[in-house]
C-alpha positions in Angstrom: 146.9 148.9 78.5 144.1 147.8 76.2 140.5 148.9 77.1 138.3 146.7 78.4 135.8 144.6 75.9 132.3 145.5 76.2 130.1 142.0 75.9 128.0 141.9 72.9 125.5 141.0 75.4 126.2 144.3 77.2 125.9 145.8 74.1 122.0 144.4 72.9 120.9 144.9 76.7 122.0 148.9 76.0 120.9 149.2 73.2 117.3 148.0 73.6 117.0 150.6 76.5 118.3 152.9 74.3 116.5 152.7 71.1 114.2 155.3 69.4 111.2 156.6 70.8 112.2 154.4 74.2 110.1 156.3 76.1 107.0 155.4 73.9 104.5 152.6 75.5 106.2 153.0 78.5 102.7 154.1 80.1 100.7 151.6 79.5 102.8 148.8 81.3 103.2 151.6 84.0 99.7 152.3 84.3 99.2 148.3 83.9 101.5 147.3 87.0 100.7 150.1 89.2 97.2 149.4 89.1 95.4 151.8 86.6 94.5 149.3 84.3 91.2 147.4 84.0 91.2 143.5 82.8 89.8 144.2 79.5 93.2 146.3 78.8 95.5 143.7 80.6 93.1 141.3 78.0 93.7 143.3 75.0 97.4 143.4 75.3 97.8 139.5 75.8 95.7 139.5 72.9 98.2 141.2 70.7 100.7 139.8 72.5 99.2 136.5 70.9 100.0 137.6 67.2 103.2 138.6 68.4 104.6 135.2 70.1 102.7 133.0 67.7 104.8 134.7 64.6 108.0 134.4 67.0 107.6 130.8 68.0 106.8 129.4 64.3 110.1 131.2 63.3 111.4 129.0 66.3 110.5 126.1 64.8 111.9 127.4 61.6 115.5 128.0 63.3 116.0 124.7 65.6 118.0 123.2 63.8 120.4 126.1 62.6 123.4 125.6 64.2 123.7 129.5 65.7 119.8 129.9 66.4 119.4 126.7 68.1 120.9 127.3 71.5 118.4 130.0 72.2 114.8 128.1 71.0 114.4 126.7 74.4 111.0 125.4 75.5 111.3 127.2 78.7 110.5 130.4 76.5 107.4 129.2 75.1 104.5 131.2 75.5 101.6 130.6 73.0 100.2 127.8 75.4 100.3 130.1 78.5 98.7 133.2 76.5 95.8 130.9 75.0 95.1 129.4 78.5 95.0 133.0 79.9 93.0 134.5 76.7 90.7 131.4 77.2 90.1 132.1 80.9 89.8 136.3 80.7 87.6 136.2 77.2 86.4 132.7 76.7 86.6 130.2 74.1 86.2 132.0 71.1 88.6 134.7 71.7 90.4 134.0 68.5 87.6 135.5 66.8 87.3 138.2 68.8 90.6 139.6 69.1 92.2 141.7 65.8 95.8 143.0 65.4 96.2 146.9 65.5 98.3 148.4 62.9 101.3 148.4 65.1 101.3 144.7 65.7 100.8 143.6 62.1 103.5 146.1 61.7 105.6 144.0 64.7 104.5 140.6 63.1 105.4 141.7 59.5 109.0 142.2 60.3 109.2 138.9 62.5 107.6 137.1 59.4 110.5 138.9 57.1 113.3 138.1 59.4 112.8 136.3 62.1 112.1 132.8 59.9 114.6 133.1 57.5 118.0 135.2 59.6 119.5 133.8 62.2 120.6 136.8 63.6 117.3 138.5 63.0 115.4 135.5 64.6 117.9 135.9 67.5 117.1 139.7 68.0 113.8 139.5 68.5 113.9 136.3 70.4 115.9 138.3 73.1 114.2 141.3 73.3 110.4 140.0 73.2 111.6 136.6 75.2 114.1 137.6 77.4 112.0 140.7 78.3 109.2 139.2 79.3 110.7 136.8 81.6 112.9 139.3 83.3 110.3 140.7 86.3 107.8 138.3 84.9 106.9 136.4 88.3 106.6 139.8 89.9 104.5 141.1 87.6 102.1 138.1 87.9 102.3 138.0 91.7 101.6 142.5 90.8 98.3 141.4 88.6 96.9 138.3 90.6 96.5 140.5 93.4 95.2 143.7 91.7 92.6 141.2 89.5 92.0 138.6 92.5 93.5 136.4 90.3 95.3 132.8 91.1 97.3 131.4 88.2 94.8 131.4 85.9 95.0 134.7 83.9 98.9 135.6 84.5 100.2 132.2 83.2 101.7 134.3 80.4 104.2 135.9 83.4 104.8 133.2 85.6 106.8 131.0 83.3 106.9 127.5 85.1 109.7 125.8 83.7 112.5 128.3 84.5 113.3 127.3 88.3 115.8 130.1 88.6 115.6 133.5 86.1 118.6 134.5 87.2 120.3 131.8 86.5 118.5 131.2 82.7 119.2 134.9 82.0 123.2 134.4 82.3 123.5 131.4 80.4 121.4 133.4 77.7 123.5 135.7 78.2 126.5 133.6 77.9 125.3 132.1 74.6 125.1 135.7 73.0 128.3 136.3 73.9 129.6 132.7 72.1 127.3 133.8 68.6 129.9 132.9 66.1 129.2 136.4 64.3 131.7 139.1 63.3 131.9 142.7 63.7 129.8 143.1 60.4 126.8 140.7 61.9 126.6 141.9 65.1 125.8 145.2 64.0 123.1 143.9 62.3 121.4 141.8 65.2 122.3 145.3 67.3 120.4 147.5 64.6 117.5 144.6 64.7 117.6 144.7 68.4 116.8 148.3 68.5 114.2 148.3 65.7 112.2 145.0 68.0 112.2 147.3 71.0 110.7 150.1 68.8 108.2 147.7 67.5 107.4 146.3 70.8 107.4 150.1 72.0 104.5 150.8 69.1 102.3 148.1 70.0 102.2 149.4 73.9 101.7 153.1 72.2 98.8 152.0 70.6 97.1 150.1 73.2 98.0 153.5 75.3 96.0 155.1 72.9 93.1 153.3 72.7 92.1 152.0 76.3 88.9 153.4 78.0 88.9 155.0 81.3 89.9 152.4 84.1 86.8 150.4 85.3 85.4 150.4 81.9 85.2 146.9 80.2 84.6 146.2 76.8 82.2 143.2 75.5 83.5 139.8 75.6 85.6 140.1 78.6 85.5 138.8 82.1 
C-alpha cells in the first residue's frame, strides 16, 4: 500500500513552525497579547510592520497578473490601508516621518524586494507566511488589544480584517490553491526553503523589537 501524500500545504504550514531560530521573537508577541506591552511597543511594531506589507503588497501588484501568483493577491489580504489608519490614529499624521526600519526589517524588506517582485514562488512564500499569518487569530488578537488599550476599532484595524466574513473558510481555499500550484518537486523546494527563511525574517524583526522596548508603562515621544 502506498503511503499517504503529505499536502504541500501541510508541508509550508510545518515548515514555518519549524524553521531556524523559531523560538526567536516569540516573546514579544507573547508579552504583546498577554498584556505586558505598552502602546508605544504595539506602535512600533505596526510601524515596521508598515515597511514590511508595503514591500509585499507592491510585489502584489507586480504578480497579478502571473498566471500562478494571481490566485493568492486577493484584496481581502490587504493591509497597508488598515496599518496607516492605525499608525495615523496611535502616532498621528506625520508618523511616516517618524518611524525608521531596524536592521532586521530592511533585512526582511530586502529579500521581499529580491524575490517577492520578480519569483512567483518567492512572492508566494512570503505572501503565506506574513499574510496568512496574520490573519490566522487576527480578530482575537484585536478583540485581546482593544480591551487591554481601551481601544474600539481604531488602532487594531491592522487584525480585524473586514472583508474576510469567515477565516476559516478563506484559510482552506488558500490552502487549496497551494495545493493546485502547478510547481514540481524541484520548485516546491524552493518556495519551502523561502518559506522557512520568511519566518526567520519575520522571527528577526520581533527579536529586535524584543530587544529594544522599554519597561512596560514607558512611552516614547510621538505616541498616544
Amino acid at each position: 500500500m502506498d503511503a499517504p501524500v503529505t499536502p504541500f500545504s501541510e508541508l509550508l504550514r510545518k515548515r514555518a513552525r519549524r524553521s531556524p531560530g523559531s523560538a526567536t521573537g516569540n516573546g514579544f508577541m507573547d508579552d504583546l497579547v498577554g498584556g505586558r506591552c505598552d502602546v508605544a511597543d504595539y506602535a512600533d511594531l505596526l510601524g515596521q510592520y508598515a515597511f514590511v506589507y508595503d514591500a509585499l503588497e507592491r510585489a502584489a501588484e507586480r504578480m497579478a497578473d502571473h498566471p500562478v501568483a494571481a490566485p493568492f493577491v486577493t484584496p481581502q489580504l490587504t493591509r497597508m490601508p488598515a496599518i496607516r489608519a492605525d499608525l495615523e490614529y496611535l502616532v498621528g499624521p506625520d508618523w511616516s516621518e517618524l518611524v525608521c526600519p531596524m536592521p532586521a526589517t530592511t533585512a526582511y524588506v530586502r529579500r521581499l524586494n529580491e524575490v517577492a517582485a520578480h519569483w512567483p514562488g518567492g512572492f508566494v512564500a512570503h505572501h503565506y507566511t506574513r499574510s496568512l499569518g496574520d490573519l490566522s487569530g487576527g480578530r482575537a488578537t484585536a478583540e485581546l488589544l482593544a480591551d487591554q488599550f481601551g481601544f474600539d476599532t481604531n488602532g487594531v484595524l491592522f487584525f480585524i480584517f473586514d472583508q474576510v466574513a469567515d477565516p476559516d473558510a478563506f484559510e482552506d481555499t488558500y490552502r487549496a490553491e497551494l495545493d493546485a500550484a502547478p510547481w514540481d518537486d524541484v520548485e516546491r523546494q524552493r518556495v519551502l526553503a523561502e518559506v522557512s527563511l520568511a519566518s526567520t525574517l519575520d522571527r528577526g524583526l520581533l527579536a529586535g523589537l524584543d530587544a529594544r522596548r522599554g519597561p512596560v508603562g514607558t512611552r516614547r515621544a510621538g505616541v498616544r
